[in-house]
C-alpha positions in Angstrom: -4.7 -19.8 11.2 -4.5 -16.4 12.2 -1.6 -14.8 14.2 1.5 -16.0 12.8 4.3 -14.9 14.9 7.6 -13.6 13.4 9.9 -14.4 16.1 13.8 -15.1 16.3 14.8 -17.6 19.0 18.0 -16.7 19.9 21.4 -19.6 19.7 21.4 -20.9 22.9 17.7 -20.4 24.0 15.4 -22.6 24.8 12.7 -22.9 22.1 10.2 -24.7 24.5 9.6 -21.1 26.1 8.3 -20.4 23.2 6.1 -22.9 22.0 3.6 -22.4 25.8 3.7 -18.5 25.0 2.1 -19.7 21.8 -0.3 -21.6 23.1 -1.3 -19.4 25.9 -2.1 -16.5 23.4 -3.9 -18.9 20.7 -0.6 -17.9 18.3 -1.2 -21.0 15.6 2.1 -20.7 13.7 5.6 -18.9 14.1 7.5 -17.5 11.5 11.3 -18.0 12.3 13.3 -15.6 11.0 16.9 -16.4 11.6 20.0 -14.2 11.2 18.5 -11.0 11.1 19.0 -7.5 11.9 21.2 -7.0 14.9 22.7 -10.8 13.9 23.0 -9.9 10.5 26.3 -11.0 9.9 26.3 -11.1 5.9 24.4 -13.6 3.9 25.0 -16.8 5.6 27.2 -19.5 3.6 29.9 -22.9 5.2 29.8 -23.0 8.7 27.6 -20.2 9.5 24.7 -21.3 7.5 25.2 -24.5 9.2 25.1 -23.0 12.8 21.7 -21.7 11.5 20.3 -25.0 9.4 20.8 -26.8 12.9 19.4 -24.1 15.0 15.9 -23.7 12.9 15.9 -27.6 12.7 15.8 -27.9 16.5 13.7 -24.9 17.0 11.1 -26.8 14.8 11.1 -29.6 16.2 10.1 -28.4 19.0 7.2 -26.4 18.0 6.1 -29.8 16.4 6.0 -31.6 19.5 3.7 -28.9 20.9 1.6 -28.8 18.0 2.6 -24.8 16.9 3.0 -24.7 13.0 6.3 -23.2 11.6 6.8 -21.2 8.8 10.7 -19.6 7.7 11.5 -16.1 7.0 15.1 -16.2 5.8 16.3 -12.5 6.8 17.8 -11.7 3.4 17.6 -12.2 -0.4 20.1 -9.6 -2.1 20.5 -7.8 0.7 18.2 -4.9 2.7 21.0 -2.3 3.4 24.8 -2.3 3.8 24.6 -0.8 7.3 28.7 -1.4 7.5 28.2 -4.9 6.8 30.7 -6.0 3.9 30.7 -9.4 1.8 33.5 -11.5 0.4 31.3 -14.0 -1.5 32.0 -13.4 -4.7 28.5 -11.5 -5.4 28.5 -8.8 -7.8 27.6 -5.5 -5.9 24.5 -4.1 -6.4 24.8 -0.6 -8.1 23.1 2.6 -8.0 22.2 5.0 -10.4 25.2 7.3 -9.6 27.4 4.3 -9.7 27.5 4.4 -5.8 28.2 0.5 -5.4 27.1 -1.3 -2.8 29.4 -3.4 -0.1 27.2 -6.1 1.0 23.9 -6.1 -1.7 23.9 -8.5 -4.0 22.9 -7.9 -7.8 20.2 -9.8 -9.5 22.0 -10.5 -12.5 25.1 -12.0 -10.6 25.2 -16.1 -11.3 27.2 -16.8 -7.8 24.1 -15.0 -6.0 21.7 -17.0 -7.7 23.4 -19.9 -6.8 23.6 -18.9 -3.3 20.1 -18.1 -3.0 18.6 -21.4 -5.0 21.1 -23.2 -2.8 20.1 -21.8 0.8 16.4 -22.3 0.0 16.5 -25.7 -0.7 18.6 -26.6 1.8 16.3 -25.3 4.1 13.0 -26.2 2.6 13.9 -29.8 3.8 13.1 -29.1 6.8 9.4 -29.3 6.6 8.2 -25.9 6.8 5.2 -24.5 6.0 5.9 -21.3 4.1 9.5 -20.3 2.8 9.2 -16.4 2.9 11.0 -14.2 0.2 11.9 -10.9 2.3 10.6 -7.7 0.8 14.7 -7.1 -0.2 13.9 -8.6 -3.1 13.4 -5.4 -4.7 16.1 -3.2 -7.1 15.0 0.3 -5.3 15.4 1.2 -1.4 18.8 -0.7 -0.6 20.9 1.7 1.7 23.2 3.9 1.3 22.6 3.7 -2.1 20.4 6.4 -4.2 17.3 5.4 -5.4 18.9 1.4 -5.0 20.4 -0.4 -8.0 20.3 -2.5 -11.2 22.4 -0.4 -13.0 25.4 -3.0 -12.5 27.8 -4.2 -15.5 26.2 -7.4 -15.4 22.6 -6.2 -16.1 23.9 -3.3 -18.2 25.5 -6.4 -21.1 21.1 -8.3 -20.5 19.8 -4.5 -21.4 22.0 -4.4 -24.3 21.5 -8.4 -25.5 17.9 -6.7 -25.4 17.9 -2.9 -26.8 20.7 -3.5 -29.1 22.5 -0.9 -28.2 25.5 -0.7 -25.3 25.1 2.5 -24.0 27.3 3.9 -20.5 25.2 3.7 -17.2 24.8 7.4 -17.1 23.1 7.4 -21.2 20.5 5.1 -19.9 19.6 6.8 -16.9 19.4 9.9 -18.9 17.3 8.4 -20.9 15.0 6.8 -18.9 14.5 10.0 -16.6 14.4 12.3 -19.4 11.5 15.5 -19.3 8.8 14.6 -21.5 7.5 11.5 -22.9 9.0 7.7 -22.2 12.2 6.7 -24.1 11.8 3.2 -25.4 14.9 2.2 -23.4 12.5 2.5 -20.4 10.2 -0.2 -21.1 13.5 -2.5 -21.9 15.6 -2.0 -18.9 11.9 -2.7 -16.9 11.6 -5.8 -18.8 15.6 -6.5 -18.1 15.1 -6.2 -14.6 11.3 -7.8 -14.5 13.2 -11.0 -16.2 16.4 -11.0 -13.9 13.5 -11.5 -11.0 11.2 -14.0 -12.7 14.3 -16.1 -13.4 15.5 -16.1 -9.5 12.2 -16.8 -8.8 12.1 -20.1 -11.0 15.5 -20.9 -9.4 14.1 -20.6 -6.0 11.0 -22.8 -6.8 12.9 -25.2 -8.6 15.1 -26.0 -5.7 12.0 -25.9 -3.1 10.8 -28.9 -5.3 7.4 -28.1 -3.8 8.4 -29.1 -0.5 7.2 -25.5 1.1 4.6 -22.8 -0.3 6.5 -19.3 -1.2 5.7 -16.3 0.2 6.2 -12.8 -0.8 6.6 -9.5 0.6 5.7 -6.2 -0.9 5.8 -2.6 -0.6 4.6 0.2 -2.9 2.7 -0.1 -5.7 4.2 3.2 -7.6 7.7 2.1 -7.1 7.2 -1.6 -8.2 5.9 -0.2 -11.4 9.3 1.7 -11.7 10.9 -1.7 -11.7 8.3 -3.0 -14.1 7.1 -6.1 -11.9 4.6 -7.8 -13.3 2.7 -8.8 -10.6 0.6 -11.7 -12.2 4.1 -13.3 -13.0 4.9 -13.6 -9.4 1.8 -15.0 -8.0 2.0 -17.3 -10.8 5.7 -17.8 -8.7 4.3 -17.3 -4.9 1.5 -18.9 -2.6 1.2 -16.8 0.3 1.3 -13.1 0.2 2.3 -10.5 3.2 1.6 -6.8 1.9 3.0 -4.1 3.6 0.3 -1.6 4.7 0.6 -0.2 8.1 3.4 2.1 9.4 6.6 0.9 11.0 5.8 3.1 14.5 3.2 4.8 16.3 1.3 7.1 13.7 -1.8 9.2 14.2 -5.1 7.6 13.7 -6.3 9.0 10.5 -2.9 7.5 8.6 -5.6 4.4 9.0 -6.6 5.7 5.5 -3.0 4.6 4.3 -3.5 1.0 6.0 -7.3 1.0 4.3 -6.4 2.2 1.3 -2.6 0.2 0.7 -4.7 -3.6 1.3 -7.3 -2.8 -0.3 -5.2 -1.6 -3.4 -3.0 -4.3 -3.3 -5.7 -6.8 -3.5 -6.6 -6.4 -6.5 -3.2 -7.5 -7.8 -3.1 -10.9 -6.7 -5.6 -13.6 -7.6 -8.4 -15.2 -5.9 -6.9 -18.3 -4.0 -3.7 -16.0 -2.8 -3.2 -16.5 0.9 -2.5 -13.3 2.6 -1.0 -12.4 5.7 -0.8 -8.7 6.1 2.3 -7.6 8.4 2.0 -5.8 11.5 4.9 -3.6 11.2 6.9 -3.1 14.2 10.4 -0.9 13.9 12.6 -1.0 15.6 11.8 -4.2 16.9 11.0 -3.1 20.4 7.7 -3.3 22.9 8.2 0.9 23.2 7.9 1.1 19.2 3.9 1.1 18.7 1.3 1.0 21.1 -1.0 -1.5 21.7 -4.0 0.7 20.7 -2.2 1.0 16.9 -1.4 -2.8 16.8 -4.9 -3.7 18.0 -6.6 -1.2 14.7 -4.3 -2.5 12.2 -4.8 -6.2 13.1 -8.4 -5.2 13.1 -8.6 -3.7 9.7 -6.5 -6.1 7.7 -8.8 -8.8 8.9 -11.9 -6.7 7.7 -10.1 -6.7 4.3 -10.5 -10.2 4.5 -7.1 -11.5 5.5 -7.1 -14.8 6.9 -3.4 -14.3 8.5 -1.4 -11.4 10.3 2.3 -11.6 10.2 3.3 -10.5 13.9 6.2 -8.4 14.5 5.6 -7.7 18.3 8.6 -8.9 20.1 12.5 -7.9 20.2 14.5 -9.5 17.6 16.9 -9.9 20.1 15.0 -10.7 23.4 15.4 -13.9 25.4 12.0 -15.5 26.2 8.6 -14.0 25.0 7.7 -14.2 28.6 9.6 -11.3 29.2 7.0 -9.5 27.2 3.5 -10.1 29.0 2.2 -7.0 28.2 2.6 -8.2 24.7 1.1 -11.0 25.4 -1.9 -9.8 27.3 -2.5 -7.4 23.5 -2.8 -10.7 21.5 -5.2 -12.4 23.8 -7.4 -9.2 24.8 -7.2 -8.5 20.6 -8.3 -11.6 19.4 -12.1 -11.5 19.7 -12.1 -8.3 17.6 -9.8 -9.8 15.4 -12.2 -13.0 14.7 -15.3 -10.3 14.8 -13.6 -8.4 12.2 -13.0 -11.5 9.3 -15.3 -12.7 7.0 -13.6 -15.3 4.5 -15.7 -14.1 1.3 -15.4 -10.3 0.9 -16.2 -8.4 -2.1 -15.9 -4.9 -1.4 -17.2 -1.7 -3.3 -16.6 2.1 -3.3 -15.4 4.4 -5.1 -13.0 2.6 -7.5 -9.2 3.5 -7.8 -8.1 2.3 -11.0 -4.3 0.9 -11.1 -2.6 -0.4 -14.0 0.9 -2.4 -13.0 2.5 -0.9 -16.2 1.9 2.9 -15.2 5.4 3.8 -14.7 6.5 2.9 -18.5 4.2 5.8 -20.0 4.9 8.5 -17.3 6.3 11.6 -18.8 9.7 11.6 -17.0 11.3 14.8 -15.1 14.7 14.3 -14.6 14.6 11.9 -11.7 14.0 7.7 -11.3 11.5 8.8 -8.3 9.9 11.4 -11.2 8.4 8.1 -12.8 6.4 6.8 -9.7 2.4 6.9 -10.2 1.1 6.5 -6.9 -2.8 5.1 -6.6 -3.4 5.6 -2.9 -3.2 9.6 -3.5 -7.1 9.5 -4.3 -7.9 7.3 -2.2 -6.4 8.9 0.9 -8.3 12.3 -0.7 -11.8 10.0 0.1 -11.5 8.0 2.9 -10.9 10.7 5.5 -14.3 12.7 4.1 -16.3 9.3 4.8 -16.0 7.9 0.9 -15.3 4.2 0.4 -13.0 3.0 -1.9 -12.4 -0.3 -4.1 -9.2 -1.6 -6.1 -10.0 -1.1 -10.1 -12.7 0.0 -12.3 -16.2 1.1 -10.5 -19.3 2.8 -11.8 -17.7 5.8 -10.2 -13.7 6.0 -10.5 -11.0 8.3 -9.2 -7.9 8.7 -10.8 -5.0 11.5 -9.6 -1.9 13.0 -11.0 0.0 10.6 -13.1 -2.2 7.5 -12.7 -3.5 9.1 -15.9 -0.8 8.7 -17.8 -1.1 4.2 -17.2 -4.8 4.1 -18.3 -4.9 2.4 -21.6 -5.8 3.8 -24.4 -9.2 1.7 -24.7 -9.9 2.1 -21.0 -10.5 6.2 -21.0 -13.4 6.3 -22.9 -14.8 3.7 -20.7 -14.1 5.7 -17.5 -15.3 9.0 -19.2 -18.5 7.2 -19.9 -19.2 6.5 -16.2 -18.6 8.9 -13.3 -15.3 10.2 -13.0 -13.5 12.3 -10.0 -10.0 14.1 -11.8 -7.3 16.9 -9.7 -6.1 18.9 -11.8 -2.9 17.2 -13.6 -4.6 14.3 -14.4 -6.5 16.6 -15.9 -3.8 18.1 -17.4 -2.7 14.6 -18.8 -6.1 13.4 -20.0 -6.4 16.9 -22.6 -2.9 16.3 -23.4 -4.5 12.5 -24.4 -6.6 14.3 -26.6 -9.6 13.5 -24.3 -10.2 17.3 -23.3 -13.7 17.8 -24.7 -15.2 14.8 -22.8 -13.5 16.8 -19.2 -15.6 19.9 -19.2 -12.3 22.3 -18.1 -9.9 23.7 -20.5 -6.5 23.6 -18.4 -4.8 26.8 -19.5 -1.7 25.9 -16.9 -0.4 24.1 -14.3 0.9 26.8 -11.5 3.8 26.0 -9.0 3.3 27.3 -5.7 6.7 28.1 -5.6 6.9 30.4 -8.5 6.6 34.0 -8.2 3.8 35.0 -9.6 1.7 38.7 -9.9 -1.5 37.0 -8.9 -0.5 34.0 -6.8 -3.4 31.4 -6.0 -4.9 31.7 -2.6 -8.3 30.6 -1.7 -11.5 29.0 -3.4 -14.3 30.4 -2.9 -17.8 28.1 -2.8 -20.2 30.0 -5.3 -23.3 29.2 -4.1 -22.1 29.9 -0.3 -19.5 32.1 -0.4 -17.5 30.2 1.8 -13.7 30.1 1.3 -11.2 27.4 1.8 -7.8 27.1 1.2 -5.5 26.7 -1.3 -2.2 28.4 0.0 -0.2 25.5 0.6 -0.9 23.3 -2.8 2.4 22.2 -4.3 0.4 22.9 -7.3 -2.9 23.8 -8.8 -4.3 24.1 -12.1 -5.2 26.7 -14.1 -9.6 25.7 -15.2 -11.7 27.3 -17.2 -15.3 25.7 -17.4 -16.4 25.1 -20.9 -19.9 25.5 -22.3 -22.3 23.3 -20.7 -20.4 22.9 -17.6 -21.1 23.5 -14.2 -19.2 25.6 -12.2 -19.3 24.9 -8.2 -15.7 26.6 -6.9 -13.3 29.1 -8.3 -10.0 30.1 -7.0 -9.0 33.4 -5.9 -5.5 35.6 -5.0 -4.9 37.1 -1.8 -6.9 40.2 -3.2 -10.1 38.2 -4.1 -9.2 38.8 -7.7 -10.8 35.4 -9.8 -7.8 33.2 -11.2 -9.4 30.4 -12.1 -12.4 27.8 -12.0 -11.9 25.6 -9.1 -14.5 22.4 -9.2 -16.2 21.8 -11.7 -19.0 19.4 -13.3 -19.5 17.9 -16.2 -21.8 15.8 -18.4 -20.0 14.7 -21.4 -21.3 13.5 -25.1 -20.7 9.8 -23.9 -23.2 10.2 -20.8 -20.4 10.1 -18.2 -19.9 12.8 -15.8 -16.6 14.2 -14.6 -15.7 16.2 -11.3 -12.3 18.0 -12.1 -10.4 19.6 -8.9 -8.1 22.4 -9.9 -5.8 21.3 -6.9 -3.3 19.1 -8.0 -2.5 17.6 -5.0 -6.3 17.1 -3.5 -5.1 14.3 -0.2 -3.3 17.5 0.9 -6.0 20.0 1.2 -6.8 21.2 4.8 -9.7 18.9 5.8 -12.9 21.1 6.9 -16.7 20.4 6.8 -17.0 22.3 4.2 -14.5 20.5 1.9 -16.5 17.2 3.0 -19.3 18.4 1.9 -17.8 19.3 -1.3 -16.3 16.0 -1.6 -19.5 14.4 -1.2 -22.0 16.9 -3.9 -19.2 15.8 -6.1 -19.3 12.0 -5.7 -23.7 12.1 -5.6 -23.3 14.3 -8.9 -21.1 11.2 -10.3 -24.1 9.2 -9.2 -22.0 7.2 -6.2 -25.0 5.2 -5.0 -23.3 3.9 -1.7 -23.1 5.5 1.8 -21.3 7.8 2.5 -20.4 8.8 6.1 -20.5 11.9 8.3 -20.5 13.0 12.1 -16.5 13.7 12.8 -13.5 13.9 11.3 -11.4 10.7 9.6 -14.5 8.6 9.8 -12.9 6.2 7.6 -14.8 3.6 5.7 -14.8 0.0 4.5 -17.8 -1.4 2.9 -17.7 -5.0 1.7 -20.3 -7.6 0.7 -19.6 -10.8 2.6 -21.0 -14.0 2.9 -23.7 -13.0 5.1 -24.9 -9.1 3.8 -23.4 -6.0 3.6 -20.9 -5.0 6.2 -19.9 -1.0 6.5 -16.9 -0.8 9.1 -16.2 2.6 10.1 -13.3 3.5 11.8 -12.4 6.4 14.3 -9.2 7.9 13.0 -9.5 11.4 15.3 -8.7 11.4 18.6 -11.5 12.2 19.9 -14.7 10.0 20.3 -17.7 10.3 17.1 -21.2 9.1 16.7 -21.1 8.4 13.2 -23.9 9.2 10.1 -24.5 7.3 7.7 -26.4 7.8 4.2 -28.5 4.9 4.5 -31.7 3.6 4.5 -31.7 0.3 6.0 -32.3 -1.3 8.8 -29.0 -2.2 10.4 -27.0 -3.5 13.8 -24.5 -2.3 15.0 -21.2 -3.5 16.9 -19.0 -1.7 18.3 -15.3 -2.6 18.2 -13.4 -1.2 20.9 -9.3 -1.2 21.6 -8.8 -4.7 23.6 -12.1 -5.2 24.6 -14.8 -7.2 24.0 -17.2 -6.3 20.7 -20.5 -5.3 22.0 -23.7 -4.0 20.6 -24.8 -0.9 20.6 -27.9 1.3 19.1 -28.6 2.9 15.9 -31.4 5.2 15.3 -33.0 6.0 11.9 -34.1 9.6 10.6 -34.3 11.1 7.4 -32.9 8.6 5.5 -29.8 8.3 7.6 -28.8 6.0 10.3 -26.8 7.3 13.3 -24.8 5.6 15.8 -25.8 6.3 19.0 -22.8 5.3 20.8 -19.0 6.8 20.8 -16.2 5.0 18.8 -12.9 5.8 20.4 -10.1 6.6 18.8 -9.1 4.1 16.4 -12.0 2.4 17.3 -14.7 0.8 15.1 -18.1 0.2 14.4 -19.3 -2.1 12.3 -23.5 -1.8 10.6 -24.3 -5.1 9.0 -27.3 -5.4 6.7 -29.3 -7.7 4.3 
């Protein structure tokens, strides 16, 4: 199956409307989600859940008679936001780190929520349906109006202590955990506090399923998730179906395609091999204004290229009457789905530069005051690649890229093994990596990490290209770091004040005692550097210097790749994520074809010429467009 429709069928409606949209725009399944948003009345209990139990039941009935599967996405677990909703239920409130206490979000640790939830599931799981969806809610952080979100309640405060042996207030444990430098061990145990309070919910919720319904999961960032301390083999030991967030909620540019790339690709290498996965398209507010079809069609198109065999659809008002109201909607799904089958292969094993992610990160960042302080987030280096025409892959490669505090999660066995290969650093994971004690296998010395926003009598500026003398910007980096080549090293970039004094090395390359060879960056925030030719071309020396032996693509701006063995060859998708049309170029000497993937049109050939070792497409992809070169 491949579109699965989130829809809610409005009380009173009839459901029969909806079953002959489905089955005019080849939608195999709907997902029923049922008291949500706008008729979020507070989790549903006595005669209310009732109202809903009936209306579902009926609603799937009807869908069975016209042969449309049926999953259920119950609208809430603890709770997404209070948004002046209050509860009377007897559910210990959810509590931030400042004590702010929630009026309608449930805690984890409260036994009358549990019961609820174990309760309402399998209740509902009796009616035959195929998936039972867990909302992403079912998170401690991001629970409005609360800062940061909770788990700092009494009730999971006396599990920390049964654990840590120690009782101390709500504020001396979030001092603690937050504090500068490196972790306090009450870190790792209130993660494992709240990583059990989960797990056992989980079990709760499976055990009253009885099996009768797969579970499904929701998920959104990996960096924050690691604050909680979820272990994510745990859960899909827990869950059978998997929707990851990866696309925005509204109309974005087209290069934030890196995000989408970058965010399913990541999170597939978290889950195991038999997972089903149905990516959502993200639509909110839940209206037909919110995205436009040109976005929805490129983000369908490029979670079935990561091999998805679903995509949750949020394309409709939550509150509308009948679908048919929408037949502009409609029209999207049918003109989209020939791309959308073009686009999947069921076995994809997919290569690139590899973005190493360990679930565990947050417990050995050195803290700085602040819960959000401890996030590691992957997708920075990967969002520095993709736009310069770099492919990326989830977890160790031959070639590796690891930014900022990622370098704090690699374990201690696993540097050495990254050093000995080809490794891409900015410059505080450089930072952390020396602090390690790894410094001599980096090349650099980093004397200090600036701030931009600190005065300084020779403030960074430019960097200058040696060999060139081309410049490029560094005026806007939050931060950069302070290099100095040491012997042996190559130096390709330094960095220079307004006056064109030298303040520090700026790239450079590196062949260590092991045989690996490392690229540092002295910019510490690398995704964030203005994009130019130049800093492509860069980008690119410094990944054939790490001996990256894959293509690597050129001929516009946010030429974003996604290469992939499948079942038949090699497959590199490129998309367009400028504006404005682009031939792509591709390092490659093969003899390819070529389709080109279009916005809600039909795939068609097109031609490819070969010279010099390259392949170039000689046909324009449109903005978000792709084109896809398929080899043996």
């Amino acid at each position: 199956m491949t579109y699965h429709l989130r829809y809610q069928v409005l009380p009173g409606r009839d459901p029969a409307r909806l079953a002959e949209y489905c089955a005019e725009h080849g939608i195999e399944e709907v997902v029923l989600i049922y008291g949500s948003e706008e008729l979020h009345a507070g989790h549903p209990v006595g005669v209310g859940e009732d109202l809903w139990f009936e209306h579902v039941a009926g609603v799937k009935d009807v869908l069975d008679t016209h042969g449309i599967g049926a999953s259920l996405n119950p609208w809430v677990t603890v709770g997404h936001a209070d948004r002046g909703r209050t509860q009377d239920l007897g559910f210990a409130p959810m509590i931030s780190p400042l004590g702010e206490a929630a009026t309608a979000t449930a805690s984890f640790a409260c036994p009358v929520w549990r019961d609820w939830l174990a309760g309402h599931y399998g209740r509902f799981s009796r009616l035959g349906f195929r998936v039972l969806w867990l909302e992403d809610d079912f998170r401690f952080h991001n629970h409005a109006p609360l800062t940061w979100g909770g788990g700092f309640e009494p009730e999971m405060l006396e599990r920390f202590a049964l654990l840590a042996g120690d009782k101390p207030t709500r504020e001396e444990l979030v001092a603690a955990i937050t504090a500068t430098g490196p972790p306090h061990p009450w870190r790792a145990l209130l993660q494992r506090t709240w990583r059990e309070a989960q797990l056992e919910v989980l079990d709760l919720v499976r055990q009253a399923v009885a099996g009768r319904a797969k579970l499904g999961l929701m998920s959104s960032g990996l960096g924050v998730a690691s604050v909680e301390g979820r272990d994510w083999a745990a859960f899909f030991d827990r869950v059978d179906v998997h929707r990851p967030h990866f696309a925005p909620y509204g109309d974005a540019p087209g290069r934030r395609l890196s995000y989408s790339i970058a965010m399913l690709e990541l999170q597939r290498g978290l889950r195991p091999a038999g997972v089903e996965v149905a990516p959502e398209i993200e639509n909110w507010p839940h209206t037909e204004w919110t995205k436009s079809d040109t976005q929805t069609w490129s983000e369908m198109v490029t979670a079935r290229l990561s091999g998805a065999g679903g995509l949750l659809l949020d394309v409709h008002p939550f509150v509308t009457g009948d679908p048919q109201r929408y037949p502009r909607v409609g029209r999207m799904l049918s003109r989209s789905r020939p791309a959308v089958d073009r686009a999947f292969s069921p076995d994809v094993s997919v290569h690139g530069v590899g973005v190493p992610w360990w679930p565990d990160t947050a417990a050995h960042v050195w803290g700085d005051g602040g819960l959000d302080g401890l996030q590691a987030d992957p997708l920075r280096a990967a969002e520095y690649l993709l736009p310069y025409g770099v492919p990326v892959q989830a977890g160790v490669g031959t070639v590796n890229a690891v930014f900022g505090k990622v370098a704090w999660g690699v374990p201690a066995g696993e540097v050495e093994r990254l050093l000995s290969g080809g490794l891409l650093l900015d410059g505080h994971a450089a930072l952390v990596l020396s602090e390690r004690g790894f410094g001599e296998l980096l090349g650099v010395r980093v004397e200090e990490v600036a701030e931009r926003d600190a005065p300084a009598r020779q403030p960074y500026s430019m960097e200058r290209v040696l060999e060139s003398g081309r410049l490029l910007s560094v005026n806007v980096q939050p931060a950069v770091a302070r290099l100095a080549a040491l012997p042996g090293a190559e130096i390709w970039t330094e960095i220079l004040t307004p006056r064109g004094e030298h303040w520090g090395d700026g790239r450079v390359a590196f062949t260590n005692r092991l045989g690996g060879r490392v690229v540092t960056l002295a910019a510490c925030t690398p995704e964030a550097l203005g994009r130019c030719d130049d800093g492509q071309s860069l980008a690119h020396r410094a990944l054939r210097y790490l001996n990256a032996e894959f293509p690597l693509v050129t001929g516009g701006p946010h030429l974003l790749p996604h290469l992939a063995r499948t079942g038949t060859g090699w497959r590199l998708a490129i998309a367009n994520g400028s504006a404005d049309p682009a031939r792509p170029v591709v390092d490659l000497g093969q003899d390819v074809t070529a389709t080109l993937l279009t916005p809600l049109a039909e795939p068609a050939p097109v031609p490819v010429r070969r010279a010099e070792g390259r392949v170039h497409v000689e046909a324009d992809v449109p903005h978000r467009g792709y084109v896809l070169l398929e080899w043996r």
